[in-house]
Short mmCIF file of the C-alpha atoms (twelve columns), coordinates in Angstrom:
data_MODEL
# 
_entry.id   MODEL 
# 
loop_
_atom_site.group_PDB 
_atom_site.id 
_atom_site.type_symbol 
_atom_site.label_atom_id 
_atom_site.label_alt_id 
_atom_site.label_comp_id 
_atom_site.label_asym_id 
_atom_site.label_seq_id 
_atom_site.Cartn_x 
_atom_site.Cartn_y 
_atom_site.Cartn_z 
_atom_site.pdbx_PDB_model_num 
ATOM 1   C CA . UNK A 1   81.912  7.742   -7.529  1 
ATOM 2   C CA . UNK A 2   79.120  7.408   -5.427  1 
ATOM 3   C CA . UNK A 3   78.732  5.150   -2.177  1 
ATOM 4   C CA . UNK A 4   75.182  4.274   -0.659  1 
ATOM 5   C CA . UNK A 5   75.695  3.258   3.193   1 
ATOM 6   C CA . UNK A 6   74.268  0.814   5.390   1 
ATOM 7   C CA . UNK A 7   75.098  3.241   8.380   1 
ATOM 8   C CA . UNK A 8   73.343  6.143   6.835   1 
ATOM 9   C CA . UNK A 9   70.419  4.314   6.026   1 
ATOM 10  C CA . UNK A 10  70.927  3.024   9.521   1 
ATOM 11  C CA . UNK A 11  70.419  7.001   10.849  1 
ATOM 12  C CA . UNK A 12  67.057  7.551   8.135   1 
ATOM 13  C CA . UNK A 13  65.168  4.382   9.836   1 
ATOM 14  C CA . UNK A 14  66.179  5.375   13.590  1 
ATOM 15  C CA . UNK A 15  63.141  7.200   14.232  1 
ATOM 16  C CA . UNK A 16  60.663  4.977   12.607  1 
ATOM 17  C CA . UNK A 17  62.678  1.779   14.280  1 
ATOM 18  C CA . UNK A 18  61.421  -0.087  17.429  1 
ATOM 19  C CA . UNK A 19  64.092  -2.981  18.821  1 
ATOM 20  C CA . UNK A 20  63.581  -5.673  21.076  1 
ATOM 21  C CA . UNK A 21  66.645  -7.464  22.056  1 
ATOM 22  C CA . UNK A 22  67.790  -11.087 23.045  1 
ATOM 23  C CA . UNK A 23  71.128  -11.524 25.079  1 
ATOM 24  C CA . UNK A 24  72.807  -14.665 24.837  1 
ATOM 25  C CA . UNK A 25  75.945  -15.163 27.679  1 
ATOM 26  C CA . UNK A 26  78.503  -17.103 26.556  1 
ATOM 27  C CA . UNK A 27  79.927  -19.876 29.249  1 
ATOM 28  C CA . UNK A 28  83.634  -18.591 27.653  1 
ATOM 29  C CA . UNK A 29  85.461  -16.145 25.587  1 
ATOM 30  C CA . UNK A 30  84.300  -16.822 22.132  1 
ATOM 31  C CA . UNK A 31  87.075  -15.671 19.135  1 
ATOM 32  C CA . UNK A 32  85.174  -13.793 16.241  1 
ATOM 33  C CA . UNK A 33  87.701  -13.301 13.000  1 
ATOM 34  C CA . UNK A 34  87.738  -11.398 9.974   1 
ATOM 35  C CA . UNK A 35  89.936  -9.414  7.718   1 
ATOM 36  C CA . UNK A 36  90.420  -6.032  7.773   1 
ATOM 37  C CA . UNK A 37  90.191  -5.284  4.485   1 
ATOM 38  C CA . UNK A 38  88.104  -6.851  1.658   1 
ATOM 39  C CA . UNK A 39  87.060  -6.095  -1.417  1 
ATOM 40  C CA . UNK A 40  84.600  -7.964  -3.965  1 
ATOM 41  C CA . UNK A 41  84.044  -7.311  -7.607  1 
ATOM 42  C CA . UNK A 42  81.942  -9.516  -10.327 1 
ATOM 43  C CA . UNK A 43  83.998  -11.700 -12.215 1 
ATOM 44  C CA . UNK A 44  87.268  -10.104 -10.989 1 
ATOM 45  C CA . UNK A 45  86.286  -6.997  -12.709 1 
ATOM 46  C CA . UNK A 46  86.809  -3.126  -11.536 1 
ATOM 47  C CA . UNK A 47  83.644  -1.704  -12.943 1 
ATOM 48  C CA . UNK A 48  81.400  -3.278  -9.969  1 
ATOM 49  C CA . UNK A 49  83.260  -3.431  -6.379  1 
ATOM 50  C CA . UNK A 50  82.151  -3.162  -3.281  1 
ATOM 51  C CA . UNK A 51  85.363  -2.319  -0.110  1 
ATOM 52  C CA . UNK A 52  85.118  -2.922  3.677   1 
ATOM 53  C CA . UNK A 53  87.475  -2.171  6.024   1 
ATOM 54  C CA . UNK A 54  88.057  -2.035  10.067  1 
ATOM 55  C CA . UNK A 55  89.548  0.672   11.318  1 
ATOM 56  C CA . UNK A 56  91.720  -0.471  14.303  1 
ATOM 57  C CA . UNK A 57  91.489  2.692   16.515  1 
ATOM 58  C CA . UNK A 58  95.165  3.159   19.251  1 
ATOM 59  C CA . UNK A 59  94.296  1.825   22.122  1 
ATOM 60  C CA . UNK A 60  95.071  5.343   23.987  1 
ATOM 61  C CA . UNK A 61  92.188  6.277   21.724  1 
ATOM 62  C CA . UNK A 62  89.673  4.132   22.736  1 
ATOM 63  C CA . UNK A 63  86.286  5.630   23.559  1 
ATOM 64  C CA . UNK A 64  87.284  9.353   23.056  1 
ATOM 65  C CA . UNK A 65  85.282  11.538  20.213  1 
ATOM 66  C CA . UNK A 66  86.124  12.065  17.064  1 
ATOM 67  C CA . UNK A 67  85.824  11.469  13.463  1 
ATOM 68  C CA . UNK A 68  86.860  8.668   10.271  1 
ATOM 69  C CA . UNK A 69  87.549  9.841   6.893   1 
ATOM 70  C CA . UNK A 70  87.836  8.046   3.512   1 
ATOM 71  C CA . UNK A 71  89.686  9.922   0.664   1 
ATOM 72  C CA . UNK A 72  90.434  9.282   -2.638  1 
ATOM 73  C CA . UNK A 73  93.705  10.111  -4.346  1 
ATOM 74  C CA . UNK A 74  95.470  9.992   -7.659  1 
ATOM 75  C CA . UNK A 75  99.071  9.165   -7.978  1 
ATOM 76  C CA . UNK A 76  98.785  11.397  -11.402 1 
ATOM 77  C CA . UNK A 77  97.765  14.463  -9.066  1 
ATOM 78  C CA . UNK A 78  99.056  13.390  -5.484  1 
ATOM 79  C CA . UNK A 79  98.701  16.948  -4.085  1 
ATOM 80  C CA . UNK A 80  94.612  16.369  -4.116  1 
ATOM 81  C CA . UNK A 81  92.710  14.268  -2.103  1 
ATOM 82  C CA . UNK A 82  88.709  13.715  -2.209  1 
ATOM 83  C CA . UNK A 83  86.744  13.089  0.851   1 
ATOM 84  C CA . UNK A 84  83.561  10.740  1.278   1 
ATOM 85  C CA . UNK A 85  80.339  11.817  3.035   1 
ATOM 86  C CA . UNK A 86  79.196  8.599   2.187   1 
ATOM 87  C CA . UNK A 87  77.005  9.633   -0.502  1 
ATOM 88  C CA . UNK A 88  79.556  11.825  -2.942  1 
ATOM 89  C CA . UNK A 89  82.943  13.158  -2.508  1 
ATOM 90  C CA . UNK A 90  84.437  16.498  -1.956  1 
ATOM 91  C CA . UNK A 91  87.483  17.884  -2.831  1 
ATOM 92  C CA . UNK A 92  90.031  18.536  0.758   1 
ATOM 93  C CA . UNK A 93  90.869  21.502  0.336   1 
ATOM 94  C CA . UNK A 94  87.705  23.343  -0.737  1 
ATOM 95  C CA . UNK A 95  86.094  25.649  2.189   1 
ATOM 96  C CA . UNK A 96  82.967  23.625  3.319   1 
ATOM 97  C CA . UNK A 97  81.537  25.955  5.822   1 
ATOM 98  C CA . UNK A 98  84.972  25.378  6.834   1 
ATOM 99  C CA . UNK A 99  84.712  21.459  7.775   1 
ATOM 100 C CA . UNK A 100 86.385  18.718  5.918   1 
ATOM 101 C CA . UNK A 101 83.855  16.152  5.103   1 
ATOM 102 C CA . UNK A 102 83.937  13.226  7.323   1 
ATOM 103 C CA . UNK A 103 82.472  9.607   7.071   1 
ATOM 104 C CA . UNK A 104 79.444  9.013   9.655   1 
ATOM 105 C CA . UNK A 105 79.501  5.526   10.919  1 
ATOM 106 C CA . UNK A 106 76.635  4.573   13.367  1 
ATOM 107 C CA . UNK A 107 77.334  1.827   15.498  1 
ATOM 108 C CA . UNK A 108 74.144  -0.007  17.583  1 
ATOM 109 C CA . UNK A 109 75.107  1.899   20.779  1 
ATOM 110 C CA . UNK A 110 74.666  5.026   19.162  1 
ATOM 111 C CA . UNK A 111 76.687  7.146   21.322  1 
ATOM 112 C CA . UNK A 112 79.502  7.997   18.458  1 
ATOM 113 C CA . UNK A 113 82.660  7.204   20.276  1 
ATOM 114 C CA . UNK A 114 85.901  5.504   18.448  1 
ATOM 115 C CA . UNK A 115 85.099  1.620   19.339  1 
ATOM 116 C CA . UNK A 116 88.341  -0.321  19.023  1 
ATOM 117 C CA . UNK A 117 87.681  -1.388  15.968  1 
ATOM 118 C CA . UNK A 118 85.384  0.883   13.896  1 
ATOM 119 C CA . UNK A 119 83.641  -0.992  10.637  1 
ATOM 120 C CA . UNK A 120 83.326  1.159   7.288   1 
ATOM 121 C CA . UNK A 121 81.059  -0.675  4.509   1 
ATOM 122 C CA . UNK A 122 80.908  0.442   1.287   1 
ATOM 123 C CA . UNK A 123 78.315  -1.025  0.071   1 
ATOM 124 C CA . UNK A 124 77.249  -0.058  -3.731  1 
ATOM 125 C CA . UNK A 125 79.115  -1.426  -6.375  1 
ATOM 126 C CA . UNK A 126 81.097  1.143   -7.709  1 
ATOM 127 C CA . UNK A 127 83.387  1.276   -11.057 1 
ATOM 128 C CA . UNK A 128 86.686  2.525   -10.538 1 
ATOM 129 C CA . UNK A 129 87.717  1.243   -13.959 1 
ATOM 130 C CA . UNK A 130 89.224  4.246   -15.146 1 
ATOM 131 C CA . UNK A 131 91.374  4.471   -12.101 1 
ATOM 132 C CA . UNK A 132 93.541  1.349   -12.298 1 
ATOM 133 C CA . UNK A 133 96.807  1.612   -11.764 1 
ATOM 134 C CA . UNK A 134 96.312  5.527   -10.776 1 
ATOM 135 C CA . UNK A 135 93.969  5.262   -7.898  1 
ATOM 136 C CA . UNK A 136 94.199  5.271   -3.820  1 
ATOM 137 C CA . UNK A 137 92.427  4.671   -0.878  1 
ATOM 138 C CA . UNK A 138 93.165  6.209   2.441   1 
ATOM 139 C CA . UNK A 139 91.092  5.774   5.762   1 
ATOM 140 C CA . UNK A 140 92.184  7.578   8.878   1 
ATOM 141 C CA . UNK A 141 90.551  9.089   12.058  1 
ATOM 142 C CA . UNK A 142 90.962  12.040  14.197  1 
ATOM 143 C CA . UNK A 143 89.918  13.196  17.698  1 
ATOM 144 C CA . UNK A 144 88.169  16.379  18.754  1 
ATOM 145 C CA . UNK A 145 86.184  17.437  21.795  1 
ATOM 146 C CA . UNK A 146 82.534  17.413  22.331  1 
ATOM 147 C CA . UNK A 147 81.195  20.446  20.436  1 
ATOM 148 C CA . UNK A 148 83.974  20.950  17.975  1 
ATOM 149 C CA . UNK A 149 83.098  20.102  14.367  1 
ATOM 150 C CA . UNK A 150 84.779  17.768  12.490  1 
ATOM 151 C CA . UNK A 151 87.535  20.640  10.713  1 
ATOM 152 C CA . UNK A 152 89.613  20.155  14.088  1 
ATOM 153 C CA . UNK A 153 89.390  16.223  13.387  1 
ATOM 154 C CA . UNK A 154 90.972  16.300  10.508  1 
ATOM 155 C CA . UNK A 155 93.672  18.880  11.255  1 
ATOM 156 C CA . UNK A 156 94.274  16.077  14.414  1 
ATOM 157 C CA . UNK A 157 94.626  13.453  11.991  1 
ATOM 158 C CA . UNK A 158 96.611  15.331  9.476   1 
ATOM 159 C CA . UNK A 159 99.014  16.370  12.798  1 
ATOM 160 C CA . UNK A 160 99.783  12.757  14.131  1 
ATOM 161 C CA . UNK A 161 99.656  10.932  11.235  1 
ATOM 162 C CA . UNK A 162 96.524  8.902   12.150  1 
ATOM 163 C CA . UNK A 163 95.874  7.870   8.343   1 
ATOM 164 C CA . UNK A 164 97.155  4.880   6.254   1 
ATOM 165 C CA . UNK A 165 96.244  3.608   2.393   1 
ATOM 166 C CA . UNK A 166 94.094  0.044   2.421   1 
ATOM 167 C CA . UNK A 167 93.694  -0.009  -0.840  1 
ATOM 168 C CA . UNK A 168 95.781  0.788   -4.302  1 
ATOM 169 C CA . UNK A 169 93.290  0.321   -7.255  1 
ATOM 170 C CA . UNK A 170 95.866  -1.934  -9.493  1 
ATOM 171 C CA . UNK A 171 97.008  -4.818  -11.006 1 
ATOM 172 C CA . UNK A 172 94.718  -7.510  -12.607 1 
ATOM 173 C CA . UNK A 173 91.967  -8.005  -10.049 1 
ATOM 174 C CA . UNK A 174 90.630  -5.160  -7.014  1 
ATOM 175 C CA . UNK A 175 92.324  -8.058  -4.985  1 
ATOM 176 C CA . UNK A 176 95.787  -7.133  -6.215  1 
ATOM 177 C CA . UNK A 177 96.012  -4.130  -4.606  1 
ATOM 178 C CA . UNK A 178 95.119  -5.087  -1.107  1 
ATOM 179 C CA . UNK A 179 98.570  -5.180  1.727   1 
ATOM 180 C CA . UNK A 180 100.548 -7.892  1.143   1 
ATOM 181 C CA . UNK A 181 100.608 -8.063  5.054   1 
ATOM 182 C CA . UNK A 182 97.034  -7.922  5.453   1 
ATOM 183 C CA . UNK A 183 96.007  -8.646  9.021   1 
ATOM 184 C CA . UNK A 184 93.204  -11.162 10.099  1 
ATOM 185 C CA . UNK A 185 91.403  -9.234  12.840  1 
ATOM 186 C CA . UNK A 186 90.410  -11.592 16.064  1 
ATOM 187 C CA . UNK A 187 87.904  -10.450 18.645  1 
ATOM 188 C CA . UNK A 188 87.321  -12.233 22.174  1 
ATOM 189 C CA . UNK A 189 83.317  -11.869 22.994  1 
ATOM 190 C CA . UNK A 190 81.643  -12.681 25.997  1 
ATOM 191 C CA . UNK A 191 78.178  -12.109 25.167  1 
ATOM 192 C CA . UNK A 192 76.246  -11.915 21.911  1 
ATOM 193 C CA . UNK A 193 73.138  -9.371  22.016  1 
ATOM 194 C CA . UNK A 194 71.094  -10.027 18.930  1 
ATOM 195 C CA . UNK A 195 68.493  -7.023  18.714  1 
ATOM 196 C CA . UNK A 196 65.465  -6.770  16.531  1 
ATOM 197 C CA . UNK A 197 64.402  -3.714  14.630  1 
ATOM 198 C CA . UNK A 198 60.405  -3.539  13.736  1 
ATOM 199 C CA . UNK A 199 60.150  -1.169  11.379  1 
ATOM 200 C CA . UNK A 200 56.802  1.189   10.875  1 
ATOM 201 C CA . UNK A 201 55.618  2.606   7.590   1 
ATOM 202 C CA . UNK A 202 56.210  -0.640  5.969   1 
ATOM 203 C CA . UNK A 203 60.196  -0.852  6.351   1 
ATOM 204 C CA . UNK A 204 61.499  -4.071  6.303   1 
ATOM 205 C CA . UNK A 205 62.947  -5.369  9.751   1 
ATOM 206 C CA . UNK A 206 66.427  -5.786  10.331  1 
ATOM 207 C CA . UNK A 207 68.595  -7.856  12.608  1 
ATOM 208 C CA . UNK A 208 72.041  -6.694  14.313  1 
ATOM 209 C CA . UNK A 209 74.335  -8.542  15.339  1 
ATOM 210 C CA . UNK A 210 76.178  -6.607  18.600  1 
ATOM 211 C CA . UNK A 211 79.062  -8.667  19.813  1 
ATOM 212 C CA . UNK A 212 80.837  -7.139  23.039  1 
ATOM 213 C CA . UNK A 213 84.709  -7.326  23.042  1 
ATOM 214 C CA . UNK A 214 86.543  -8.122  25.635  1 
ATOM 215 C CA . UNK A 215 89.762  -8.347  23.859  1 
ATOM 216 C CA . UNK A 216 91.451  -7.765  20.442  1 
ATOM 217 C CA . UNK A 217 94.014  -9.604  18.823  1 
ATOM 218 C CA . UNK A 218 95.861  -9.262  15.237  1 
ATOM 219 C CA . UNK A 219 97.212  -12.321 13.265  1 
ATOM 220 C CA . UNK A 220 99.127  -11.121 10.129  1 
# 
């Protein structure tokens, strides 16, 4: 399977990017909901899905460095798990110049710290046909400190259990396999910055929506 990525296309138009943003205060807390998880397919169908999901970081978490990483597992072999870069995937437990491969997400203030809630978009339709009923999606994060590579991350994770599956590839529609208990994800904004990207080279321009949270709530 192979995953094209809005935040790494994000990082390949950074240097050729120039922004110009518009703040808009808001005269109260404004409440901005989604779901954690979704996935979309064409006509129900597992040969053409697309997944989001948004990692809700602890809160004693919040703003420290570290990593996110999306694996793949099969019940049939539950003993190996595949890691995304965001392009292809990698088996765990081969030696990678030692690191595990982790998931880059870029978010507009660039700085790489775990946000609250951290968004991970996979965008390109992928087929996970021959998976159904076999196949699992895990997403967890873990912290290091500035300088160490992304090897102590995942041993962090692994450690205190900072991982949980999103998304069992079964039943008669991708839908089926979500959480029953699926949370609706509720943020409290005070400000909307809506910034601008002129692109050189002839890139198309691109608009961001950066909403600052002043508060999180879950509804299940």
């Amino acid at each position: 399977m192979k995953f094209l990525l809005a935040s790494i296309l994000s990082v390949l138009l950074l240097n050729a990017l120039s922004s110009q943003a518009e703040i808009v205060e808001f005269s109260a807390p404004a409440e901005y909901c989604f779901p954690q998880t979704s996935v979309k397919s064409e006509f129900g169908k597992f040969d053409k899905v697309t997944l989001d999901h948004n990692l809700i970081v602890n809160e004693q978490d919040y703003f420290k460095t570290g990593d996110i990483f999306i694996g793949f597992r099969r019940k049939s072999q539950p003993d190996t798990l595949w890691l995304t870069d965001g392009v292809s995937w990698h088996n765990a437990a081969d030696n990678n110049e030692g690191r595990p491969i982790a998931y880059p997400v870029m978010l507009p203030n660039g700085d790489g710290k775990l946000q609250p809630v951290m968004p991970i978009t996979l965008m390109e339709p992928i087929d996970v046909s021959a998976y159904v009923g076999d196949g699992e999606v895990w997403v967890g994060y873990g912290l290091k400190t500035e300088g160490e590579t992304s090897k102590k991350s995942y041993e962090d994770m692994i450690s205190n259990q900072r991982f949980e599956k999103i998304w069992e590839i079964t039943g008669s529609t991708p839908v089926s396999g979500l959480r029953g208990d699926l949370p609706t994800i509720c943020l409290m904004a005070i400000e909307m910055r809506t910034t601008v990207m002129t692109a050189d080279h002839n890139l198309p321009g691109e608009v961001i929506l950066d909403i600052d949270s002043v508060g999180i709530a879950s509804e299940p």
